[in-house]
N, C-alpha and C positions, 0 to 999 in steps of 0.2 A: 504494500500500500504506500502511498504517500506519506511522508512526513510532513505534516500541518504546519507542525512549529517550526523546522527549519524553513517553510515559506514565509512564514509569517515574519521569522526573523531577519530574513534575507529582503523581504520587500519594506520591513520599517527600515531599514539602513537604508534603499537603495532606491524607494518607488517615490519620496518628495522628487528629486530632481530629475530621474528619466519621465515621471508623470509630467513636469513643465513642461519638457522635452515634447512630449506625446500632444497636452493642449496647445501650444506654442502649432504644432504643425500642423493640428485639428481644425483651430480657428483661422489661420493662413489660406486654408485651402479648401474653408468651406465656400457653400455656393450661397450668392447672393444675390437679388432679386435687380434685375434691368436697371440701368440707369440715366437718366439725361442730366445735362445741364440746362437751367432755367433761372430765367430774370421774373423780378418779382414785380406786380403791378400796384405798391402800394409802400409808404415806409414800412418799417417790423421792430418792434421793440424786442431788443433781445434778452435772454434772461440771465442776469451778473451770476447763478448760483453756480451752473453748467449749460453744456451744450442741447439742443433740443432739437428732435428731429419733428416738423410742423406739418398735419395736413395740408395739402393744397389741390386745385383744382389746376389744370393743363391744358392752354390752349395753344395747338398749334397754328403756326406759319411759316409762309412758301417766303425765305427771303432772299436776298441777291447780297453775297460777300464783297470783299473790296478787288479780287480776282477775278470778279464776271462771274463767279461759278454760283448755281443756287444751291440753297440748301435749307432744311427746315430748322426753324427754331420755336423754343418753348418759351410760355409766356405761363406763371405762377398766381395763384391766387387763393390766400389762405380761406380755411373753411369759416372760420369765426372765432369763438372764445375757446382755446386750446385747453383740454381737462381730459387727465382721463379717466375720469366716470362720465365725462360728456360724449357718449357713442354716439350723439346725432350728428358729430362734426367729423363721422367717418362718411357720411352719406354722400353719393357724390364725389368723393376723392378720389382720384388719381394717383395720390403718393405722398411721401414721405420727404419733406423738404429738408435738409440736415441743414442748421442753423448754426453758427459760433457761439461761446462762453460771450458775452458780453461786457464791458467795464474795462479798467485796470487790469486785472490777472485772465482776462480772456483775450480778446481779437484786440481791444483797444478802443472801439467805439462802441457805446449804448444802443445804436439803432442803426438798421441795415436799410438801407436810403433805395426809394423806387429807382428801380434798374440795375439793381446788384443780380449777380447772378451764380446760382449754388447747385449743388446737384440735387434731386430727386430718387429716393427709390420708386421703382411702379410698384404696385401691387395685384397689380391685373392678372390673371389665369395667363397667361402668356408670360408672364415674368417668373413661376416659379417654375420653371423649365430651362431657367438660365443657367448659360455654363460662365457665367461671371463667376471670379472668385473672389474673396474678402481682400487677400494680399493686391490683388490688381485693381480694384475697385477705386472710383474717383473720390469717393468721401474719406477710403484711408486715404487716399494719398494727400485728401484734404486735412485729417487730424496729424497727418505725418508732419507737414508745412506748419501746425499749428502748435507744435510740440517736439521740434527739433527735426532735422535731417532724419535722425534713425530712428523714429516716432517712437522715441521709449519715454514711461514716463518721467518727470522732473527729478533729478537728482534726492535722495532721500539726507536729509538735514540732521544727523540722529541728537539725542537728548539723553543721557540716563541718571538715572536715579537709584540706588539700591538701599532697601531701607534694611537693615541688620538689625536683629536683636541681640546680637553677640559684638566685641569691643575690636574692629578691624578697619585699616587704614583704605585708603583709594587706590593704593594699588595691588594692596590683595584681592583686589577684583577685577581682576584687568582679564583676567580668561572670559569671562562674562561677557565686556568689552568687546571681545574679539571674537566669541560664537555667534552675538549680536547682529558685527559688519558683515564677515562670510556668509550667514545664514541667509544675509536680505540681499546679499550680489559683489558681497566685493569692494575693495577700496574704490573700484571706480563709480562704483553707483551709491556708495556710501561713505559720507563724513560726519566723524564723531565731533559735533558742537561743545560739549559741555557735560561731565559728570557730576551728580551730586554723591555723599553718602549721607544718609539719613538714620539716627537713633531706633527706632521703636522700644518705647518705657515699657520695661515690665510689672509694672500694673498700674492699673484704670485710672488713678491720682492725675496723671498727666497726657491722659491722654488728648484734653481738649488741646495744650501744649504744642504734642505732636502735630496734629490737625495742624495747626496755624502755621510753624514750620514746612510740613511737607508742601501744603497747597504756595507757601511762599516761592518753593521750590522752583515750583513748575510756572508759577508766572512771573518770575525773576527777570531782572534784565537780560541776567546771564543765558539765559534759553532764548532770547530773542534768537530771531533767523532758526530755529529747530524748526520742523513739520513732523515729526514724530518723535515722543518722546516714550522710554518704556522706564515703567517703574517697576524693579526688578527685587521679591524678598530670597534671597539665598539661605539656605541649609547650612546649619555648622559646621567646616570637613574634618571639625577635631574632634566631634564627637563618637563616642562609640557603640552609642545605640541609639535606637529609632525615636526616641525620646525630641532629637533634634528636629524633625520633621512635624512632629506635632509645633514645636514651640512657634517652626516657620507658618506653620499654616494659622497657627494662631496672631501671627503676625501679620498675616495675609490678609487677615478679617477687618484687621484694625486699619490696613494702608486701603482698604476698599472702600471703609465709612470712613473713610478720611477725605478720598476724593471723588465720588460718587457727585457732594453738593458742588462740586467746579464743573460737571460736563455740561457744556449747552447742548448737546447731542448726546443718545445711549445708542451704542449698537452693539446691541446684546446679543445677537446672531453672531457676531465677529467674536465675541467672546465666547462662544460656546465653541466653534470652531476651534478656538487656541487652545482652550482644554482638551479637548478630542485630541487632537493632534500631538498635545504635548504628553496626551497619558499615552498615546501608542509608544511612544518613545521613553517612558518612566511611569506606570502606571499609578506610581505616588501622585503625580501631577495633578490628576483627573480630583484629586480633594479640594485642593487649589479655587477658592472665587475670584476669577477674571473678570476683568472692568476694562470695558473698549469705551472711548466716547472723543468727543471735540472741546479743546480747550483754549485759549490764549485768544480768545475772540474771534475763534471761528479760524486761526492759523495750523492748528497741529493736533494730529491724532494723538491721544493719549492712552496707552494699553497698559495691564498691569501682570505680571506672573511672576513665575516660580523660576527659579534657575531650573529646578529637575523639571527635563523635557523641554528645555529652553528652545534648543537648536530645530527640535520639531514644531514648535511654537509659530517660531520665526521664519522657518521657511514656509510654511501651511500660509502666512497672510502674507506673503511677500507681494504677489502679484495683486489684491485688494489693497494695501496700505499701498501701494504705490500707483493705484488709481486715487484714490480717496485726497490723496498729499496733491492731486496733479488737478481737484477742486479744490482745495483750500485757499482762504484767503491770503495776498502775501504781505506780512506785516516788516519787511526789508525797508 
C-alpha cells in the first residue's frame, strides 16, 4: 500500500512552492473571454479604493484611420449605478469595461474624461469559446503598465514586531527575520523597515500597559513606509518542556486583544488560512489566535502569529498580502 504519511510529509515540505508554480501557470494560460478596445461616451468617476471592471453597452462603427484603411471601432456606454446586488445593470450589457484604481496611488487622475479608451470583456455566447489567454490578454497587459514592467505586485515594505514573554535581545530573533523575507520572495521582493521587540507582562496588572505600548508600536513613526507589518509571539528555545508553548499561546491571546481595537478592517478568512497553513507545518500552530486586518490609516496589513509554522504561514499569504499591499493606501 501506500505510505500516507511519507506523502503527507513530502508535500508539507514541498507542495507551498511547486503549488505557486502550478497556479502561477494555471492562471497565465487560462482562457478568457473576447476583447475590444473602447472609448467611453460620457466622463467616469473612478473609484480611489481599487480597480473596477464596469458594465457597458457597445456600439459599433464603420470608421476611416489616418492610413485610408477602415476599420470598426467601439463606442462604450455605462449601464447606470454600478452595485453588485444591482443585477438590472446587467440587462443589456455587452461587457465588462476594466476601469483604473483612481487618485494618488492608482492611475493618477479621479475621472476618466469622455473619449478615453479601455478595453472591454464580451460576455456574449461567442466569447466563451475564446482561445484568448489571461497572459496575452489587453487588460493584463493593461494592469502590467499599471504596476510595473513585470506586472508583479509593489514591492512588500516588511515591519516586525515580536512580542516575548521570556527576557531576549533583537537579535536573538533574527532567524524569525529571515524565515519572514525568504518565505514572502526574497530580498528582492522584500525589505525589512523596522523591528520592534515587545515585553508581554506576566500577569493581568499590566496589561492595559502592554496594550498602549504594543499599538504605539505599530503606528510609530518608525513603521512609517511599512505595508505589512507581522506581529510575531515566539516559543522559548531554552525551555525543556511543553510548558513553553502554552505560556506563548497565552501570550498570543493577550497580543490579539491588544490589537484587535486598531484594525479598521478584519479579514478573518486571511487568518484562518494562516492557521491552516501554519498547523500543517507545526501542528502546535493551529492553537494559535491569528488577527489579519488594516492598520496605519488604511497603509498596511497587519497579521499576527506564532513563530511554530511560521515559514508555512508566510508562504500560504504571500500571493494575497501582496495583492492586498498593491490597494493600500501610500502614506510615503
Amino acid at each position: 500500500g501506500v505510505d500516507t504519511t511519507t506523502l503527507t510529509d513530502h508535500y508539507s515540505n514541498q507542495d507551498q512552492r511547486s503549488m505557486e508554480s502550478f497556479t502561477k501557470h494555471a492562471v497565465e494560460n487560462a482562457k478568457v473571454h473576447e476583447e475590444v478596445m473602447a472609448t467611453i461616451t460620457s466622463d467616469i468617476k473612478l473609484d480611489q479604493g481599487r480597480p473596477e471592471y464596469r458594465r457597458v453597452v457597445l456600439q459599433r462603427a464603420l470608421c476611416t484611420t489616418q492610413n485610408g484603411r477602415q476599420q470598426y471601432a467601439y463606442h462604450a456606454t455605462h449601464t447606470g449605478v454600478q452595485r453588485s446586488s444591482r443585477v438590472l445593470s446587467l440587462r443589456g450589457a455587452d461587457g465588462f469595461m476594466m476601469l483604473p484604481r483612481g487618485g494618488p496611488s492608482g492611475c493618477g487622475y479621479d475621472i476618466a474624461r469622455k473619449g478615453a479608451e479601455f478595453p472591454v470583456l464580451l460576455h456574449s455566447s461567442l466569447s466563451v469559446r475564446s482561445d484568448n489567454c489571461w497572459k496575452d490578454s489587453m487588460h493584463r497587459g493593461r494592469w502590467k503598465s499599471e504596476n510595473g514592467d513585470d506586472g508583479k505586485s509593489p514591492k512588500l515594505k516588511l515591519g516586525v514586531i515580536v512580542c516575548t514573554s521570556y527576557e531576549q535581545g533583537n537579535d536573538d530573533f533574527r532567524s524569525i527575520d529571515g524565515t519572514l523575507v525568504d518565505s514572502l520572495g526574497g530580498d528582492g521582493h522584500v525589505t525589512l523597515v523596522q523591528k520592534f521587540v515587545c515585553k508581554v507582562p506576566s500577569n493581568a496588572e499590566n496589561n492595559e500597559e502592554f496594550t498602549q505600548k504594543l499599538s504605539a508600536m505599530v503606528i510609530s513613526p518608525q513603521m512609517e513606509g511599512t505595508n505589512a507589518i507581522f506581529v510575531v509571539v515566539p516559543t522559548d528555545p531554552l525551555a525543556e518542556d511543553n510548558g513553553s508553548s502554552a505560556i506563548a499561546f497565552r501570550a498570543g491571546l493577550e497580543v490579539s486583544h491588544a490589537l484587535r481595537p486598531i484594525l479598521t478592517k478584519n479579514a478573518s478568512a486571511m487568518a484562518l488560512q494562516i492557521r491552516k497553513h501554519a498547523a500543517a507545518h507545526d501542528p502546535v500552530a493551529a492553537l494559535f489566535e491569528n488577527v489579519v486586518g488594516i492598520v496605519r490609516n488604511g497603509s498596511a496589513v497587519l497579521i499576527t502569529c506564532s513563530d511554530r509554522g511560521l515559514e508555512g504561514a508566510a508562504v500560504a499569504v504571500k500571493g494575497l498580502l501582496g495583492y492586498l499591499t498593491s490597494l493600500l493606501t501610500s502614506t510615503d
